[in-house]
C-alpha positions as a printed NumPy array, in Angstrom:
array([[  0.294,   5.423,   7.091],
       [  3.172,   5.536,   4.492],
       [  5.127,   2.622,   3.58 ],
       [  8.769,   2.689,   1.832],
       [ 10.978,  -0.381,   1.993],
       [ 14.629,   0.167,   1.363],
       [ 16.753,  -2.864,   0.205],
       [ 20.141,  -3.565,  -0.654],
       [ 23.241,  -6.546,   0.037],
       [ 24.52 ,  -6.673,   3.127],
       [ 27.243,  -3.947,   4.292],
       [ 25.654,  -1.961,   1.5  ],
       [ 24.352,   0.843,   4.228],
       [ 20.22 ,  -0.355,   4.511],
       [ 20.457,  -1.437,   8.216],
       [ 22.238,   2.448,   8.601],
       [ 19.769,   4.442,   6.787],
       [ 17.035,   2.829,   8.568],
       [ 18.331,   3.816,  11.712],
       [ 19.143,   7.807,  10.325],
       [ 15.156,   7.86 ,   8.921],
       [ 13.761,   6.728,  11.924],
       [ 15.862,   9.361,  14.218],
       [ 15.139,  12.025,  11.794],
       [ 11.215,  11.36 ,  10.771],
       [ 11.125,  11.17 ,  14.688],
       [ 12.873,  14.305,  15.608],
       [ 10.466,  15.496,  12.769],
       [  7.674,  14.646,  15.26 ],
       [  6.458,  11.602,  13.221],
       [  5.168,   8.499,  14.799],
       [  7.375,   5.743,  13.169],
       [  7.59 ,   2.098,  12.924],
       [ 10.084,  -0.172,  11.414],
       [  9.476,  -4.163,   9.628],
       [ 12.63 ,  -6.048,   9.483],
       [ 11.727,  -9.045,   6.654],
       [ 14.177, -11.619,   8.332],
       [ 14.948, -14.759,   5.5  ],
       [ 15.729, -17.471,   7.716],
       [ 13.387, -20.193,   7.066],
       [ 13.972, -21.609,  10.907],
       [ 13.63 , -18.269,  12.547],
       [ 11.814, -18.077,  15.681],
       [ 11.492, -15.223,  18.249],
       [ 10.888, -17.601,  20.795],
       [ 13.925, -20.109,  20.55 ],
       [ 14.088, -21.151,  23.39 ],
       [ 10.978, -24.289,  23.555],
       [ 11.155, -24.008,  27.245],
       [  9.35 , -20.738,  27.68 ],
       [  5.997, -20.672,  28.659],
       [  5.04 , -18.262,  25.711],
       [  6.705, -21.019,  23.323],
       [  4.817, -24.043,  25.437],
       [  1.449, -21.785,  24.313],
       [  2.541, -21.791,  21.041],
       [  3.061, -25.441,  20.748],
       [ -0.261, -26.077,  22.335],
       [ -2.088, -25.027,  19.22 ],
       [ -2.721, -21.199,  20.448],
       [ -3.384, -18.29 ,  17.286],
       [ -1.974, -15.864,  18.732],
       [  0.567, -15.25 ,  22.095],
       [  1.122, -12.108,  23.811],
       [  4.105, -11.692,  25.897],
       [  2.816,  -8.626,  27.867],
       [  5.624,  -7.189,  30.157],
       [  6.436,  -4.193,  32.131],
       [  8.578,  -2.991,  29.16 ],
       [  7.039,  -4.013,  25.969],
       [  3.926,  -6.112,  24.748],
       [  4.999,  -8.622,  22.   ],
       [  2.697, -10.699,  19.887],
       [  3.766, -13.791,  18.33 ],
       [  2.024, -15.363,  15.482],
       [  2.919, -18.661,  15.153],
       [  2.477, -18.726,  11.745],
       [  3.171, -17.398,   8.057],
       [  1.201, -14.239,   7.301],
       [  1.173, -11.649,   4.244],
       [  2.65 ,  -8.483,   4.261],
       [ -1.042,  -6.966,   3.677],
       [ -2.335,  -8.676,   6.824],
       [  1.177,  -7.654,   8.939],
       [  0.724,  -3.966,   7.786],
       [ -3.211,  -3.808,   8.42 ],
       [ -2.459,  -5.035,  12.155],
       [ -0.359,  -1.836,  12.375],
       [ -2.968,   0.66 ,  11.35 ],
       [ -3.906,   0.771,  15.642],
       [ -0.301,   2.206,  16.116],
       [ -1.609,   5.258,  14.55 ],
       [  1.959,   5.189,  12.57 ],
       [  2.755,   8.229,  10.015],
       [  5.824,   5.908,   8.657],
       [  6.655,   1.95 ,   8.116],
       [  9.813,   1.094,   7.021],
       [ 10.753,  -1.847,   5.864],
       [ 14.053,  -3.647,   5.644],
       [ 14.462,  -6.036,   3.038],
       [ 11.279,  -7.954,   0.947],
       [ 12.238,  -7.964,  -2.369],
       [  9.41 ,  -9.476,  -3.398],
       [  6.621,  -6.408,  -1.745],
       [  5.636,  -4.134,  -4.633],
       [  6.085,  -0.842,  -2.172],
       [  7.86 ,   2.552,  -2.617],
       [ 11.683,   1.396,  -2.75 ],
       [ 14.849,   2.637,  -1.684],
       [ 17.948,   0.721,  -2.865],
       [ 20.968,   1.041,  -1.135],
       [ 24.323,   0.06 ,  -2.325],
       [ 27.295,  -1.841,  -2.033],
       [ 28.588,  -1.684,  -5.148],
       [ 27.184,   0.205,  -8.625],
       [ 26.227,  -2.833, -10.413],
       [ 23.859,  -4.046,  -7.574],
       [ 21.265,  -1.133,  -9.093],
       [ 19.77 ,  -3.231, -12.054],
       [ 18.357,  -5.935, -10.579],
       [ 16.714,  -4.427,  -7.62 ],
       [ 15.069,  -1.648,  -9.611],
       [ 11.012,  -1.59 ,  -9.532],
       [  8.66 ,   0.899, -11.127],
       [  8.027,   2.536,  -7.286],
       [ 12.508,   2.796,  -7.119],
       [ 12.027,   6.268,  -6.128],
       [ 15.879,   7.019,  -4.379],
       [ 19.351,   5.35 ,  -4.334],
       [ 20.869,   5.66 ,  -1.022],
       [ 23.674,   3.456,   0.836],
       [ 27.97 ,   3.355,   0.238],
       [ 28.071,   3.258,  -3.329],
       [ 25.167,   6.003,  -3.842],
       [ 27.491,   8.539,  -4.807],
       [ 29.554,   6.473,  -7.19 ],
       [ 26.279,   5.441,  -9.524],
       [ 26.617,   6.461, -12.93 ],
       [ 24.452,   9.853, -14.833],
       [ 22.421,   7.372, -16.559],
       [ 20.238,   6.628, -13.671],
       [ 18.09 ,   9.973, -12.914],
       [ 17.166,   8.869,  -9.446],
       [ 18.66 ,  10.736,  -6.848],
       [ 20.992,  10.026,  -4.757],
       [ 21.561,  10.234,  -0.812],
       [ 23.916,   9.342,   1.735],
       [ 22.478,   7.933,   5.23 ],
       [ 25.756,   8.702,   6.833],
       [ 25.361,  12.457,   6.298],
       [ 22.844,  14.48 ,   8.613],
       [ 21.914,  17.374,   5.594],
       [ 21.626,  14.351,   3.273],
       [ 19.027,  11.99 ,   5.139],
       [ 17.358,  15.588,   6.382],
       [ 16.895,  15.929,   2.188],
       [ 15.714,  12.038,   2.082],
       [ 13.109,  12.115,   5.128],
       [ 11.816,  15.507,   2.769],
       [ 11.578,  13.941,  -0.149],
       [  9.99 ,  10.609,   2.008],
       [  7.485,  13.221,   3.229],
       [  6.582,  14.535,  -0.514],
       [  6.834,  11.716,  -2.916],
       [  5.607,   8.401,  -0.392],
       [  1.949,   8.039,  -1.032],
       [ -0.479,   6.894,   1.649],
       [ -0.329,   2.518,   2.163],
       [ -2.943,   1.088,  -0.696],
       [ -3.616,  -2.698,   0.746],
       [ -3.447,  -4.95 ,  -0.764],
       [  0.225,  -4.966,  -1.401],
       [  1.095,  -6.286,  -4.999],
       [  3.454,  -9.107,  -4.849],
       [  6.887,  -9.266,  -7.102],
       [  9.024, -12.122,  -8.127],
       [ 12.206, -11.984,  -5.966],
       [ 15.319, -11.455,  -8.506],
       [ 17.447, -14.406,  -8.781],
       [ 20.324, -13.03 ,  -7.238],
       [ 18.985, -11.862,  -4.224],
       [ 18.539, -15.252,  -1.916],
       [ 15.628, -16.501,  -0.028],
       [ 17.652, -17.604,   3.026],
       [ 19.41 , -16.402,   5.861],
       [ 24.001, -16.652,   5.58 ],
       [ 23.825, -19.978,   7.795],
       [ 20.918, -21.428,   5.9  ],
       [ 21.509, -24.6  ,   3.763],
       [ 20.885, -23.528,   0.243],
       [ 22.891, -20.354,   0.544],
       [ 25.051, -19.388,  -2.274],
       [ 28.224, -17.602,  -1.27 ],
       [ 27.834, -14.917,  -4.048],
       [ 24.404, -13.704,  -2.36 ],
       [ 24.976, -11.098,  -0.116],
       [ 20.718,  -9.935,   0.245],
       [ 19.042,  -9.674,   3.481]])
């Protein structure tokens, strides 16, 4: 399975270009699978207390499956690491994971952007491709190229150059530190600072 995260501030295009790579790594006959890193400290899949799979939860179980006539979800009630989420989707028999967001996963990276200057500080040594609004407005100085999500011949040239230069998933995954202006916590989220726009 390969693994490319693509990050970026909100309305910066990352949600989008998700969304245009699965469609097109699907139409390319790939089996594809997407993990959306979600900041909110209080988030819960199961807000509602009152559901049986939530009452299971709160009894102590490991593990709940809610397995219905549409989809099978499991719910760990608890914290993992990225190494032990990805690992659980090896069964899948996925050819792509993307991930949305985790700043702080050492994985091949895709930054999308709102605005030029948000390039610097979301740069990593596996930054392979700048995609998102501002993409086309970055300056010569950075030699990665560039793509638009919004375009069909520019995410075809993306998922191609996903397909060549993504290397197979090496677990475990390296952590990084999370750059100071990208925030830990959801918009709502006491201890959000206005000028953060990450999720």
């Amino acid at each position: 399975m390969k693994v490319l995260q693509i990050v970026g501030v909100r309305k910066s295009g990352k949600t989008t270009t998700v969304e245009n790579l699965v469609k097109e790594l699907k139409h390319r006959g790939y089996r594809v699978g997407t993990l959306k890193c979600i900041n909110c400290p209080l988030f819960s899949l199961d807000s509602d207390k009152k559901t049986n799979t939530a009452r299971h939860a709160a009894a102590g179980a490991d593990v709940v499956v809610a397995f219905g006539r549409r989809e099978v979800d499991f719910i760990y009630p608890e914290p993992m690491d990225i190494s032990r989420t990805l690992a659980l989707l090896e069964p899948a028999g996925l050819d792509f994971c993307i991930v949305e967001g985790g700043y702080e996963f050492d994985l091949p990276r895709v930054v999308c952007l709102g605005e030029p200057v948000e390039l610097a500080e979301r740069l990593t040594e596996k930054t392979f491709a700048v995609a998102g609004v501002a993409a086309d407005s970055v300056s010569g100085t950075s030699a990665l190229p560039r793509f638009n999500a919004l375009d069909d011949e520019s995410i075809g040239e993306l998922a191609g150059f996903i397909e060549k230069n993504v290397p197979q998933l090496t677990l475990p995954v390296k952590h990084l530190e999370r750059p100071a202006s990208c925030r830990g916590f959801c918009k709502g989220c006491s201890g959000h600072h206005s000028k953060s726009q990450d999720a």
